[in-house]
C-alpha positions in Angstrom: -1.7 131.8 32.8 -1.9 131.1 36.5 -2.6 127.3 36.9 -4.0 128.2 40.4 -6.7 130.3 39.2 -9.0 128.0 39.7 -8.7 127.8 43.9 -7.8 125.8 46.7 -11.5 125.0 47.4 -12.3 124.1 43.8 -9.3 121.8 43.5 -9.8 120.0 46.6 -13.1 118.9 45.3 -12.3 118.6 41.9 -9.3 115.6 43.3 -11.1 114.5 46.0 -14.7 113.7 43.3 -12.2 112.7 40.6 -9.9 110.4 42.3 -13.0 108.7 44.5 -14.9 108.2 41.3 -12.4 106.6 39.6 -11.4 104.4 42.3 -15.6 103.2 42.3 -15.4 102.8 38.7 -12.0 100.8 39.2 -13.2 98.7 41.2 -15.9 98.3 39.3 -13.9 97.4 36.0 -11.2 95.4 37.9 -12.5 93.5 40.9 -16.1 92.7 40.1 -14.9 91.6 37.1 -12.4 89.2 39.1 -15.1 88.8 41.7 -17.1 86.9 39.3 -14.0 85.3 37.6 -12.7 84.1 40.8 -15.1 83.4 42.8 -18.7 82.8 40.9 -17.8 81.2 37.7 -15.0 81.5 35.8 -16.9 83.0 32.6 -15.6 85.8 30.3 -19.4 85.8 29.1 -20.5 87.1 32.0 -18.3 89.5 32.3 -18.9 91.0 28.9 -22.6 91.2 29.8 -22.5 92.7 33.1 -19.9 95.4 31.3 -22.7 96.0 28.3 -25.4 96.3 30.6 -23.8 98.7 33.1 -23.0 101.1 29.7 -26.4 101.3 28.5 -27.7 102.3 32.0 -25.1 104.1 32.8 -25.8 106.1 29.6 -29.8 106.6 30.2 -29.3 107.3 33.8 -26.7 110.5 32.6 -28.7 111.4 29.8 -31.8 112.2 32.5 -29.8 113.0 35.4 -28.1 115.6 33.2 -31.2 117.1 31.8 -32.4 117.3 35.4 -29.6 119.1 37.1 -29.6 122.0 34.5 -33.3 122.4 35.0 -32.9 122.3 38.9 -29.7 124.7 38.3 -27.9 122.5 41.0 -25.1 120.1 40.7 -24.3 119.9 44.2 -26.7 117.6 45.6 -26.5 115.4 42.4 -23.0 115.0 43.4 -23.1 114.5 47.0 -26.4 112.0 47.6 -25.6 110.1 44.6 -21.9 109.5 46.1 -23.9 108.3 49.3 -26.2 106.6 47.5 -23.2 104.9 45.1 -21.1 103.6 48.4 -24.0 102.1 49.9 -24.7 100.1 46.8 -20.9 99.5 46.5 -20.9 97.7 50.1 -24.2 95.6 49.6 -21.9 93.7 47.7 -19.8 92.8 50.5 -22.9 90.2 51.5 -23.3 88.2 48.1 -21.6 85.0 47.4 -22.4 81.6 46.2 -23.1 80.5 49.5 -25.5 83.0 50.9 -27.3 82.6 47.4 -27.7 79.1 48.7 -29.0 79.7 51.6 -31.0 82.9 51.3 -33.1 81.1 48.2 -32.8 77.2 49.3 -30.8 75.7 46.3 -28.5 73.1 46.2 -27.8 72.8 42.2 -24.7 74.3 41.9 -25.0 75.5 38.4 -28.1 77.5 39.2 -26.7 79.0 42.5 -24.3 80.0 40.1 -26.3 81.3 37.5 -28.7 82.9 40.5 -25.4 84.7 41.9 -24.1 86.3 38.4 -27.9 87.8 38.1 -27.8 89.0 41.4 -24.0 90.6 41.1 -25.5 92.1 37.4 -28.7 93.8 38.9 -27.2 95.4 41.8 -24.2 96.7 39.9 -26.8 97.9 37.5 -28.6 99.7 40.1 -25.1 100.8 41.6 -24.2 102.3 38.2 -27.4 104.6 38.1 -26.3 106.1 41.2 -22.7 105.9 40.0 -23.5 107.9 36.5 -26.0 110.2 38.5 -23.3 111.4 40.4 -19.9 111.2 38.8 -20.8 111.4 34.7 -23.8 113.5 34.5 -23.3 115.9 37.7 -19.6 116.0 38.4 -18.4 116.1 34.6 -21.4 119.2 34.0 -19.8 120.9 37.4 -16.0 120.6 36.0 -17.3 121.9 32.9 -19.4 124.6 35.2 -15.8 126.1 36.8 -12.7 124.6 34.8 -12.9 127.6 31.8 -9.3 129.3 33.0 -7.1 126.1 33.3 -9.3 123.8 31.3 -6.3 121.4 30.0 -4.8 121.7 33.6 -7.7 120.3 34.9 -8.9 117.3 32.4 -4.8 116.7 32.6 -5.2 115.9 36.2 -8.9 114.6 36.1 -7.3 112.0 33.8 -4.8 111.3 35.8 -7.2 110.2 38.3 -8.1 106.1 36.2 -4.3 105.6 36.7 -3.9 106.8 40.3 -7.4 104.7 41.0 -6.1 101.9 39.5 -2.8 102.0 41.5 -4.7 102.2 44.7 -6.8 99.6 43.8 -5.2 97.1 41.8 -2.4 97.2 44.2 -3.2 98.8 47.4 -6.4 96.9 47.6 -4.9 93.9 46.8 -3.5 93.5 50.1 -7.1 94.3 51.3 -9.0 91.1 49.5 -5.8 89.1 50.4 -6.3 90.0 54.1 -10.1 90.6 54.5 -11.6 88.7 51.2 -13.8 90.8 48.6 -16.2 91.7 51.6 -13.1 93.7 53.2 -12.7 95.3 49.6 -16.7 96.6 49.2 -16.8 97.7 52.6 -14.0 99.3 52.3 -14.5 101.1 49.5 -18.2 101.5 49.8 -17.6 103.8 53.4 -15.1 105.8 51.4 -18.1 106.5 48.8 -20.8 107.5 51.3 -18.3 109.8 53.5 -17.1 111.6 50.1 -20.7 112.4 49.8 -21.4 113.5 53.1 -18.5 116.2 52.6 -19.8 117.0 49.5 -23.1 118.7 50.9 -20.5 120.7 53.2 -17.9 122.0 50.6 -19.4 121.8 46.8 -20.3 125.0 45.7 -22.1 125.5 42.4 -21.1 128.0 39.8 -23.2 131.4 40.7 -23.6 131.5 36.7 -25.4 127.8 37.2 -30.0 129.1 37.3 -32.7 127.0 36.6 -34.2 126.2 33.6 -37.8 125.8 32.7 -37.9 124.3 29.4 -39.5 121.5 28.7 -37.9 117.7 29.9 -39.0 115.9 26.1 -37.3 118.7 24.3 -34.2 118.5 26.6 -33.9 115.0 25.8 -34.0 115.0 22.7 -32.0 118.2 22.4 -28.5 116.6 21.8 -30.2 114.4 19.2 -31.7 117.3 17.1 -30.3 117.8 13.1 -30.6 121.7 13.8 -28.1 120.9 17.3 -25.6 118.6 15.6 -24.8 120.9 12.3 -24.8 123.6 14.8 -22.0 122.2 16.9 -20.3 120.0 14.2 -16.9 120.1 15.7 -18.5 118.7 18.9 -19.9 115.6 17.6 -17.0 114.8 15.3 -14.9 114.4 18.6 -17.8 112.6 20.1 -17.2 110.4 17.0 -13.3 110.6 17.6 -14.2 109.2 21.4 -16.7 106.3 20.5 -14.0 105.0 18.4 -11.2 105.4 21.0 -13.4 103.9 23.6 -14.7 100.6 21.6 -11.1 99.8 20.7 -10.1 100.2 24.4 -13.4 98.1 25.6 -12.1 95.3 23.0 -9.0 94.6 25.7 -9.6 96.6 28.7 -12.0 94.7 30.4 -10.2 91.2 30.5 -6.7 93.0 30.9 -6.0 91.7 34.7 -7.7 88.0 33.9 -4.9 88.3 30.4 -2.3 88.5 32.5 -3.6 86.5 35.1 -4.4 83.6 33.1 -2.4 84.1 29.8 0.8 85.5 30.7 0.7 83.1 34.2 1.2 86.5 36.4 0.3 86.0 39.9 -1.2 89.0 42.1 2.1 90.0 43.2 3.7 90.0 39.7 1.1 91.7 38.0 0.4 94.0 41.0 4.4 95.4 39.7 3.7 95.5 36.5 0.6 97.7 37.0 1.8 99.9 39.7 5.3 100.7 37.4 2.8 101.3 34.2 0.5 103.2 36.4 2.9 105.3 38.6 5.0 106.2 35.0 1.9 106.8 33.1 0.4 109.3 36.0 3.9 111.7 35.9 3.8 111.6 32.1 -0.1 112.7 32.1 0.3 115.5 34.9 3.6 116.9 33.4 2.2 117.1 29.9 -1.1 118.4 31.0 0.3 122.0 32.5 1.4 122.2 28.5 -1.1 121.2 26.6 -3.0 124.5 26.9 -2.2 127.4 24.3 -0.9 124.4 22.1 -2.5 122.6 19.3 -4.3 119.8 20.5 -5.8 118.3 17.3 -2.1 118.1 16.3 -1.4 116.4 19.4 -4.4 114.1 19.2 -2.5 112.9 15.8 0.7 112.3 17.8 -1.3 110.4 20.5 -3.6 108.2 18.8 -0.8 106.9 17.0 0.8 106.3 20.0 -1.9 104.2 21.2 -1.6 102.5 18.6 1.5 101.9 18.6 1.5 100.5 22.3 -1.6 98.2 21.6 0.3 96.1 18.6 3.8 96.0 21.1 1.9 94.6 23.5 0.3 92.2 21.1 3.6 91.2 20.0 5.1 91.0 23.5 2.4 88.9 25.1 2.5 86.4 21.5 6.1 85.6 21.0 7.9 86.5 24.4 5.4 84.3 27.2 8.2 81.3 26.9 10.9 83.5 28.2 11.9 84.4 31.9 9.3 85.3 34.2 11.9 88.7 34.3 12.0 89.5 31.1 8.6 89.2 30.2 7.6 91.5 32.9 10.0 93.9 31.8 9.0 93.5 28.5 4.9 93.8 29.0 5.9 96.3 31.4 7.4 98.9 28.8 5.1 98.2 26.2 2.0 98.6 28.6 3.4 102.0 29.7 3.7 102.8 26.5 -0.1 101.6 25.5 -1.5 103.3 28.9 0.3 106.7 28.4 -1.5 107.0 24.9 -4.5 106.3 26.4 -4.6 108.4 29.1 -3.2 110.8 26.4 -6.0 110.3 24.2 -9.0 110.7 26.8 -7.5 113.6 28.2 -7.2 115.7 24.9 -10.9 114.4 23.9 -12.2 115.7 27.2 -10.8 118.5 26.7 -11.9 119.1 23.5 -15.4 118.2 24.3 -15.1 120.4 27.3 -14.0 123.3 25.2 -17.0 122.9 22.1 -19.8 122.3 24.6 -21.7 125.4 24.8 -21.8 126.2 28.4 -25.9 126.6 28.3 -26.7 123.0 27.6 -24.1 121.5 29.6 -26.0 119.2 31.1 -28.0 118.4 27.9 -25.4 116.9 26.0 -23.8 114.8 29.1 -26.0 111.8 27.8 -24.6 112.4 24.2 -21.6 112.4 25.5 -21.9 109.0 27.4 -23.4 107.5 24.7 -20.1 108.0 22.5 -17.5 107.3 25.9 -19.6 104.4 27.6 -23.1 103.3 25.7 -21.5 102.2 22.4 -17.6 101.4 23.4 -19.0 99.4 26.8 -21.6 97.6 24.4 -19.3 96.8 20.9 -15.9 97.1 22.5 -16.5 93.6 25.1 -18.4 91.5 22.7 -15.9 92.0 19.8 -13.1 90.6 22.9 -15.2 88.3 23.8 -15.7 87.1 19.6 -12.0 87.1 19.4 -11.0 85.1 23.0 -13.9 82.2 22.0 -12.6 82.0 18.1 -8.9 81.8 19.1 -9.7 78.4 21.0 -7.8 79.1 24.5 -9.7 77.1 27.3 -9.2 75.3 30.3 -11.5 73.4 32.6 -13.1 75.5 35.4 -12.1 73.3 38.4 -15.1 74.8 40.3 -17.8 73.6 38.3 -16.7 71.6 35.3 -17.1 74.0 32.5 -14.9 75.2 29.8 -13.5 78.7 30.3 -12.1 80.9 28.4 -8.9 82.7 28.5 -8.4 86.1 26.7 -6.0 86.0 24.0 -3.2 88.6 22.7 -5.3 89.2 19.6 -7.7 91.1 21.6 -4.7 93.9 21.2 -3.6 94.1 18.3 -8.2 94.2 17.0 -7.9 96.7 19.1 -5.2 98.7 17.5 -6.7 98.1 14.1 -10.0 99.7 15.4 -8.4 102.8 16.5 -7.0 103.7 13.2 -10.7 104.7 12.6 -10.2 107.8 15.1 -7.8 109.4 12.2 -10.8 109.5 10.4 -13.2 112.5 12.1 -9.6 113.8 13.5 -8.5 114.3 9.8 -12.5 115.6 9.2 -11.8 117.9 11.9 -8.2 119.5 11.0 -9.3 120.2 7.4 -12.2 121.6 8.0 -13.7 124.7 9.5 -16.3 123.9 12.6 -17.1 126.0 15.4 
């Protein structure tokens, strides 16, 4: 096969799409979860709501969005406006803070100027999300889907690269910038990077000439992906939809309170954990691209076994890391969570990349953008909703608090356990895997 079939063009905007969008999402999942931590209030609560709501949008928004681009036949300016549109939400929230709630509504109570502020931070990153999921998980998934056909592994092998190099850049390249410049310098920052993506999008995306409009009507369309006839045609498809809902609320148990764990549990500071990421993340990236180039031609529901158990494997190491190694050296439990969290992120990435390409593989290339909403509702809608409010159950029932200094309240501090639930979730994904290897699905 030759892995550059797919052409210079196409790859440039296939990184250059990917890698932006995961940084947005990054800093989505990272720092305005911190930004409300750290400086709001210092409330897992919130940040479990603001991550449920920003999955059911983000799931109605691609569901629609989807539908829409196959009926204009254009992916293009989906991409590129929404990009624009997605920085210049991302900035706005260079301008809200406690402070300017304070002044821009004239309160004084500090607990409402809080309360004022974490409703503010949740509508705009609502709103931020639309434009997000217009762009990136309805258009931009439906065009790599659209062009990838020749070196489809290739591609979702370095498309999931993308979370880990994001996360690099931004949990430790970025760090340097909100050290420097505050979480204003970061939004900005990140928010031009956005917009000017966009603005080269309208100059180099071209859609697949097989891409034509479709005039079929919008109530059918959405409830196409949702039709008995749809789901026994394609039964393969939804039992890795399955497969990836279960995948995603096991990762969504931990993932979201993974920086305030070791932050606040393990006792990292930015610096320390900053290491610990960027070696997990730099590792985890080589792995993914150098297994990627091989994964096509091979078996990947066997390798979706090997995987997932992986995963597994790395969620209850970590558990047991984080539980009975925090007294040690600073060293050697950075070492340690390093390994084990290198272990956990590469059967992850793993994971995700073998679904997608699954998923990518069983969609039928006419309804593409159809079943993008399905698709979200199995990878964000139901893992963003159950995933964050199982953590949250299990950092509230396992008693660790503190009092936030800032306003009085008791915070709480996620816990190891939220591992090693998560670990016991995912041994559900053997289930439609095993469903899937036995039987015969087109």
């Amino acid at each position: 096969m030759n892995n550059h079939s797919l052409g210079g063009r196409l790859w440039f905007v296939l990184i250059l799409f990917g890698l932006v969008g995961q940084i947005a999402w990054s800093v989505e999942n990272i720092y305005f979860n911190l930004f409300i931590y750290n400086t709001i209030s210092k409330s897992t609560s919130s940040v479990t709501l603001m991550v449920q709501l920003s999955g059911i949008v983000a799931t109605f928004t691609t569901l629609i969005a989807g539908i829409l681009s196959d009926k204009l036949g254009n992916r293009k300016y989906f991409i590129s406006l929404g990009y624009l549109l997605w920085g210049l939400l991302t900035l706005s929230f260079a301008f809200v803070s406690k402070e300017n709630t304070s002044l821009w509504f004239g309160i004084s109570d500090e607990s409402k100027i809080i309360q004022l502020t974490i409703s503010i931070v949740i509508t705009l990153d609502c709103i931020m999300t639309a434009f997000g999921s217009t762009a990136n998980d309805a258009a931009f998934n439906a065009f790599v889907t659209d062009n990838t056909s020749e070196a489809r592994s290739l591609a979702e092998g370095v498309l999931s690269a993308m979370p880990l190099l994001a996360m690099l850049i931004v949990a430790g390249g970025f760090g340097i910038i909100v050290t420097a410049l505050g979480y204003p310098g970061l939004f900005i920052g990140v928010g031009t990077l956005m917009s000017l993506s966009g603005l080269i999008g309208l100059l180099i995306i071209k859609d697949n000439p097989n891409l034509i409009r479709q005039n079929s009507d919008f109530l059918s369309d959405l409830t196409y992906g949702f039709q008995k006839s749809v789901i026994q045609k394609h039964k393969r498809l939804y039992l890795y939809f399955l497969a990836m809902g279960i995948y995603g609320i096991a990762s969504q148990i931990y993932m979201p309170y993974l920086i305030i764990f070791m932050q606040e549990y393990l006792n990292f500071n930015a610096i320390q954990y900053s290491i610990v990421l960027a070696f997990v993340i730099l590792g985890a990236s080589c792995i993914t691209i150098l297994l990627g180039k091989h994964f096509d031609g091979k078996n990947k529901d066997t390798l979706l076994f090997q995987f997932s158990s992986l995963y597994v494997f790395g969620m209850v190491s970590l558990y047991l890391v984080s539980k009975f190694l925090k007294t040690y050296d600073p060293n050697i439990v950075m070492i340690s969570v390093g390994l084990t969290s290198l272990i956990l992120i590469t059967g992850f990435v793993q994971v995700l990349a073998l679904l997608g390409a699954q998923i990518r593989d069983y969609t039928p290339s006419e309804n593409t953008g159809k079943l993008q909403g399905i698709r979200m509702i199995f990878f964000v809608l139901i893992p963003m909703f159950i995933g964050p409010m199982i953590g949250q159950k299990i950092n509230e029932t396992t008693n660790l608090t503190y009092i936030d200094p800032s306003n009085g309240s008791i915070a709480h501090v996620p816990s190891p356990e939220i591992f090693i639930t998560g670990a016991i979730f995912c041994l559900f994904i053997f289930y439609p895997l095993t469903l899937i290897k036995r039987g015969k699905y087109n």
